[in-house]
N, C-alpha and C positions, 0 to 999 in steps of 0.2 A: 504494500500500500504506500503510495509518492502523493506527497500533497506540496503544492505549488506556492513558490513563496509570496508574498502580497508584493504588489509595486513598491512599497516602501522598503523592504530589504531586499530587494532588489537593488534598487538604486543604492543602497548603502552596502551593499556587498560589491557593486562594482566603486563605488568610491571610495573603500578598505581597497581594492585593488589598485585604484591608480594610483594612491596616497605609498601604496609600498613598494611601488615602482619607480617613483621619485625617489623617496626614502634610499632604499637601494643604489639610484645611480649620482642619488649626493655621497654616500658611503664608498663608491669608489671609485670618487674622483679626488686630484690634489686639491689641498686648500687655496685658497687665493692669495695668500702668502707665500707658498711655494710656487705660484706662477711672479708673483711680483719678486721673490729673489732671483727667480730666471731670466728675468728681466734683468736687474740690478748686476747680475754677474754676466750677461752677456754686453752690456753696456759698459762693464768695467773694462773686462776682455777686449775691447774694440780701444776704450782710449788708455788702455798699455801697449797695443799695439802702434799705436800712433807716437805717443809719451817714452817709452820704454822699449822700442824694438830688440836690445838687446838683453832683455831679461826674455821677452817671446822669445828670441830663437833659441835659449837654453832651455827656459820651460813649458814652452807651449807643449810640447808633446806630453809632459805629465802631465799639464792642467786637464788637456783634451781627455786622457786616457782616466783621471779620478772621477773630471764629472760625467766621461760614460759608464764608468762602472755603478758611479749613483742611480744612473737613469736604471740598470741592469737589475740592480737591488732595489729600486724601486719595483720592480714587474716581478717579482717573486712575494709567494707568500710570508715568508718572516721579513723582508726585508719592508716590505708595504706594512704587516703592522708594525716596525720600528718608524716607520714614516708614518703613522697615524689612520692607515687607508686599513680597516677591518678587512673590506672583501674586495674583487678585484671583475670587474664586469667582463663577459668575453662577448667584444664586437665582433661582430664579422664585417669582412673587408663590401663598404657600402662603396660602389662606383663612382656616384654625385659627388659624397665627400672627398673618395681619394683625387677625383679630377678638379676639387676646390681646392684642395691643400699640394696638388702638383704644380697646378693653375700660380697660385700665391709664390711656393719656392723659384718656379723659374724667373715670374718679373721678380722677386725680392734680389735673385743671383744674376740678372740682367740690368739692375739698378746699382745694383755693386761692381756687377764686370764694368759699365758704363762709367760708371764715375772716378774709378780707376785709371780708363783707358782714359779721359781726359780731364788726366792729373789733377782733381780736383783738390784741394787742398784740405787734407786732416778728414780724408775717406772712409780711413778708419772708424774716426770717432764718429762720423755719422753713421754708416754702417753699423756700427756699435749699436750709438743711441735707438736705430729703426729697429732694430731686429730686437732690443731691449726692448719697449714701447710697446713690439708689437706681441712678445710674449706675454708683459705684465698685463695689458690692455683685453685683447683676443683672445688669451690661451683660456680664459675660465671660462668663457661665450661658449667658445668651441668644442671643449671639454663639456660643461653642460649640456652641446646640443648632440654631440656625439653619444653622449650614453643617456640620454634619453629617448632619444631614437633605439639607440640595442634594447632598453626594457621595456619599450614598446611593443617590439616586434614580439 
């Protein structure tokens, strides 16, 4: 014997559903402080390049190689919860978005080859500051709209 729920728990069992859906793709995503230090450190990276070339050509390849290993430990399970992210969403690879985020890298590496090739002056540090900017700015847009979209689906 099945008996049918009224329209009101209905509607409230689909809205326990979206509410844990959000829920969920807030819990694993970064914080906005962790995009605004991505920010803050790619914008530093850019005017030691400018500032400092000779401390880049001795340490860029470790700087490179620590904060990829963060990124690395960031995507693993013990390492996400010492980064504060409990659970870890698994997207799957959406077309739209990876043609928006291919779309964005080549003019960002066309506006950098570009201003390079006519010697613009302290390229670095703007290169820097854009690519800072646009992680501190974008990255939590993006990150929210990507994995609300995967707990969507």
């Amino acid at each position: 014997m099945s008996s049918s729920p009224t329209p009101e728990e209905a509607r409230q069992a689909l809205h326990d559903v979206d509410r844990r859906r959000e829920q969920s793709a807030r819990a694993a995503g970064h914080s906005r402080w962790a995009w605004i230090a991505a920010g803050v450190v790619t914008a530093a990276y850019g005017v030691l390049a400018d500032r400092e070339p000779r401390f880049l050509s001795n340490w860029s390849s470790i700087i490179v190689v620590a904060l990829l290993l963060i990124v690395v430990a960031g995507n693993t399970r013990r390492g996400g919860a010492l980064l504060g992210r409990p659970v870890r969403a698994r997207t799957a690879a959406d077309p739209a978005s990876m043609l928006w985020v291919a779309l964005v890298l080549i003019l960002f590496i066309a506006a950098a080859t570009l201003a390079v090739a006519l010697h613009t002056p302290h390229a670095a540090v703007w290169i820097g500051l854009a690519g800072g900017v646009l992680l501190a700015a974008a990255g939590p847009w993006w990150q929210r709209r990507v994995l609300s979209r995967a707990a969507g689906r």
